[in-house]
C-alpha positions as CSV (number, residue, x, y, z in Angstrom):
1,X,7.9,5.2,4.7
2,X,6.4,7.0,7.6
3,X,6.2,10.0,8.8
4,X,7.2,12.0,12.3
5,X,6.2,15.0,13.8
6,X,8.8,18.0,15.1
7,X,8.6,21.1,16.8
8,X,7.8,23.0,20.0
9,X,5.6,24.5,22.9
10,X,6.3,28.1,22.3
11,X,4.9,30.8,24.8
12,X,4.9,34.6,25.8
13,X,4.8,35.6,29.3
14,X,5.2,38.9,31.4
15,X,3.7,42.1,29.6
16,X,4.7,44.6,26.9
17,X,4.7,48.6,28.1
18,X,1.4,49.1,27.1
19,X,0.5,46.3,29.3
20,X,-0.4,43.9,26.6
21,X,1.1,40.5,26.2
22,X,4.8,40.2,25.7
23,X,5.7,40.5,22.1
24,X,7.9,37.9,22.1
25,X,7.7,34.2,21.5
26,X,9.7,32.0,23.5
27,X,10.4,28.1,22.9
28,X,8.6,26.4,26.5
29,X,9.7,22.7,25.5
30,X,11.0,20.7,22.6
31,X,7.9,18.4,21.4
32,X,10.0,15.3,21.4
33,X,10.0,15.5,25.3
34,X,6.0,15.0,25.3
35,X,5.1,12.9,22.5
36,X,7.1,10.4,20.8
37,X,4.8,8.4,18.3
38,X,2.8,8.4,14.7
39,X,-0.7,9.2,15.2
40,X,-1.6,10.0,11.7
41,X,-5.6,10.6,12.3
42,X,-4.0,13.2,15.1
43,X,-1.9,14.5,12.0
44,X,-4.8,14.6,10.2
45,X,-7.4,16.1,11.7
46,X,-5.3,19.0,13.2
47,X,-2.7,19.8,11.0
48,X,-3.7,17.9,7.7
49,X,-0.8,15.4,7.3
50,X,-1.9,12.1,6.2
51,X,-5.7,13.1,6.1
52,X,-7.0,10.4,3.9
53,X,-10.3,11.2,1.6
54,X,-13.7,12.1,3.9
55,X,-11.8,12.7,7.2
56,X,-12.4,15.6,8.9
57,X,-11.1,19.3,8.2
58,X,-8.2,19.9,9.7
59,X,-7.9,23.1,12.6
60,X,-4.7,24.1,11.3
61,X,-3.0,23.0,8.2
62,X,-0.4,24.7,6.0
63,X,0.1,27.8,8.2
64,X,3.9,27.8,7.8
65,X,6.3,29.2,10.3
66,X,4.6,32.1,12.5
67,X,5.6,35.3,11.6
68,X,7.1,36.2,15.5
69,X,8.9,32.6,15.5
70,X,11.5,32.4,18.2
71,X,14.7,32.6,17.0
72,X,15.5,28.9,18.3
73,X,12.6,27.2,16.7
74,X,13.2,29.2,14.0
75,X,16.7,27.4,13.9
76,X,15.7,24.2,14.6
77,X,13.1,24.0,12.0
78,X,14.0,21.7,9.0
79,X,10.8,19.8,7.1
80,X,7.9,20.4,5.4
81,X,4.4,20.9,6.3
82,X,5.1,23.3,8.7
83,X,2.5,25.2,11.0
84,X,1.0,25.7,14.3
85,X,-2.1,26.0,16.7
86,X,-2.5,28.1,19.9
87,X,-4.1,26.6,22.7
88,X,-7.1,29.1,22.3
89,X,-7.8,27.1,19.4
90,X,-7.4,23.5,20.4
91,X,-9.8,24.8,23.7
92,X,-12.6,26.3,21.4
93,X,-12.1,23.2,18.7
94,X,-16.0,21.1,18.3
95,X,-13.8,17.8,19.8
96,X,-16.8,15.6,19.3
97,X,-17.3,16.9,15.3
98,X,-17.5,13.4,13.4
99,X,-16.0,12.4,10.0
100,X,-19.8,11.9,7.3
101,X,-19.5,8.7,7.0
102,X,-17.8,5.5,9.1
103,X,-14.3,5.0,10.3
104,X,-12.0,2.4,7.8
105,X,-11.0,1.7,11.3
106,X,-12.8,-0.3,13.9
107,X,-13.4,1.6,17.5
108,X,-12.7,-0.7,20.7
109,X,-14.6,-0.1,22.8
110,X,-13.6,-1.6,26.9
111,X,-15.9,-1.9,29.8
112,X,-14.8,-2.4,33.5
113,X,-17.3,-5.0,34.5
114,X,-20.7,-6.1,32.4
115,X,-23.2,-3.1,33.5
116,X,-20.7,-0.9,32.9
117,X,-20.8,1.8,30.3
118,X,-18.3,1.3,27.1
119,X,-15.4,3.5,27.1
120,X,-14.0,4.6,23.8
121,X,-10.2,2.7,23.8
122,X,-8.7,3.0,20.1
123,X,-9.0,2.6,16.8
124,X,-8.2,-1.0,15.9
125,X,-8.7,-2.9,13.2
126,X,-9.1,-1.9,9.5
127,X,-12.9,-2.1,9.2
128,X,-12.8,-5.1,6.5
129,X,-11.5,-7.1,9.5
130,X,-14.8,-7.6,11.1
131,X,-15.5,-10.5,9.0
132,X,-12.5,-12.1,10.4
133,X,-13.4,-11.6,14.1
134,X,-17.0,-12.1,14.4
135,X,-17.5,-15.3,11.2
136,X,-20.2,-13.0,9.5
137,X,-19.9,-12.3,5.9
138,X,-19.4,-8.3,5.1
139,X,-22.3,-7.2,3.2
140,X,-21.5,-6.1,-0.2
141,X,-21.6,-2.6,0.0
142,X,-19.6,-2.8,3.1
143,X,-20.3,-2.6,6.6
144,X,-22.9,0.0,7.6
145,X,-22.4,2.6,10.9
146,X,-23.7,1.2,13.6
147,X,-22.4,-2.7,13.0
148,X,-21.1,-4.2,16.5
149,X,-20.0,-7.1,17.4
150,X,-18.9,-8.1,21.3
151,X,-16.7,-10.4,22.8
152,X,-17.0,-10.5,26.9
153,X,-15.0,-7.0,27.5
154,X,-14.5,-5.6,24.3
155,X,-17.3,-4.3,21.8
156,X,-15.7,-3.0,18.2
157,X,-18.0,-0.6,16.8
158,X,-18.2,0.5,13.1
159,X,-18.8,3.9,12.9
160,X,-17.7,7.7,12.5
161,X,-14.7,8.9,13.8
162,X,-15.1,12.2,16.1
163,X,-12.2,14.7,16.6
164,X,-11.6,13.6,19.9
165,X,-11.0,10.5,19.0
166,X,-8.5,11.4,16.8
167,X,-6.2,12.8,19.1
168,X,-5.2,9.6,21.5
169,X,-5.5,10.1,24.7
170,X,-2.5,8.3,25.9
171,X,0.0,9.6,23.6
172,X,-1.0,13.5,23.2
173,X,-2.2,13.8,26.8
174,X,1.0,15.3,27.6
175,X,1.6,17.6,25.1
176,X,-2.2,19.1,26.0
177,X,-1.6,19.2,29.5
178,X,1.6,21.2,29.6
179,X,-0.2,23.6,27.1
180,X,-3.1,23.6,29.3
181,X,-1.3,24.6,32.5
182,X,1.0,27.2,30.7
183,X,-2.8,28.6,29.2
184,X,-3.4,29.0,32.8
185,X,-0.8,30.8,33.7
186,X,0.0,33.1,30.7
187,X,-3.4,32.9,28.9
188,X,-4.8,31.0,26.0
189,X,-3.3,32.5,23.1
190,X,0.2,33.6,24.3
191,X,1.1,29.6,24.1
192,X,1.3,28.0,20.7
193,X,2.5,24.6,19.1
194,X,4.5,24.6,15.9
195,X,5.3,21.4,14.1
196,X,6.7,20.3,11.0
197,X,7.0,17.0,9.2
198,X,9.5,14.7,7.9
């Protein structure tokens, strides 16, 4: 059975009297409007959903509900794993902080034209799948970081996995660009995403 991801964009804007930020949360955009897929290493590696044995720490697991929810995602709220991360956070996180050992999954990597450098596209394959692609038999203790194998266009790579490479570009791109540009305009911790599992 899998497993989704709910929740919101939350944000303050405008100024309390003493001329700090407003104290009051307010629901930007419903997540569902962004992002509509299962990333699990994304789920992982920032909130702690699925994070298999040796992946990385996640930034924010288990938090819960905020304690200045707004009242509507307060409402809307029904799972488990509940908890958030401000955009101050995502913006300071170590994106290229790697997992100690190698990916179970293979990275594809794509280049334009041969010359070209290779551009990280997604992780693939399950890592014993190697064997099946490239005809050479897995070493015993399993395929060591580093292993690559090419064919024209496409190089998979065995090897760590990095934050950023957790959090796909194509699917959460969105979601980090409307958090971005409302960072920009209200500042970097008055804007929030809280999400919770089913």
């Amino acid at each position: 059975m899998g497993t989704d991801i709910y929740g919101f964009i939350e944000c303050r804007h405008g100024y309390s009297a003493d001329g700090g930020p407003a104290p009051f949360w307010q629901p930007a955009i419903e997540l569902d409007h962004l992002y509509d897929a299962r990333d699990y290493a994304t789920f992982g590696s920032l909130f702690g959903v699925r994070n298999p044995q040796g992946a990385l720490e996640p930034l924010a697991a288990g938090r819960g509900l905020p304690g200045d929810v707004s009242e509507a995602v307060a409402r809307a709220h029904l799972g488990h794993s509940t908890t958030w991360i401000s955009w101050a956070e995502l913006a300071e996180a170590d994106w290229d902080e790697a997992t100690p050992g190698p990916d179970t999954y293979l990275h594809r990597y794509r280049r334009r034209s041969p010359g070209d450098a290779w551009v990280f596209e997604e992780r693939a394959f399950p890592v014993d799948r190697l064997a099946e692609f490239s005809g050479l038999t897995p070493p015993r203790e399993g395929w060591p970081s580093g292993t690559e194998w090419q064919d024209g266009d496409v190089l998979l790579r065995v090897e760590p996995l990095t934050r950023r490479q957790t959090v796909h570009t194509a699917t959460w791109s969105p979601v980090l660009t409307v958090m971005r540009i409302l960072a920009e305009r209200h500042g970097a911790a008055s804007v929030r995403l809280v999400v919770w599992f089913d």
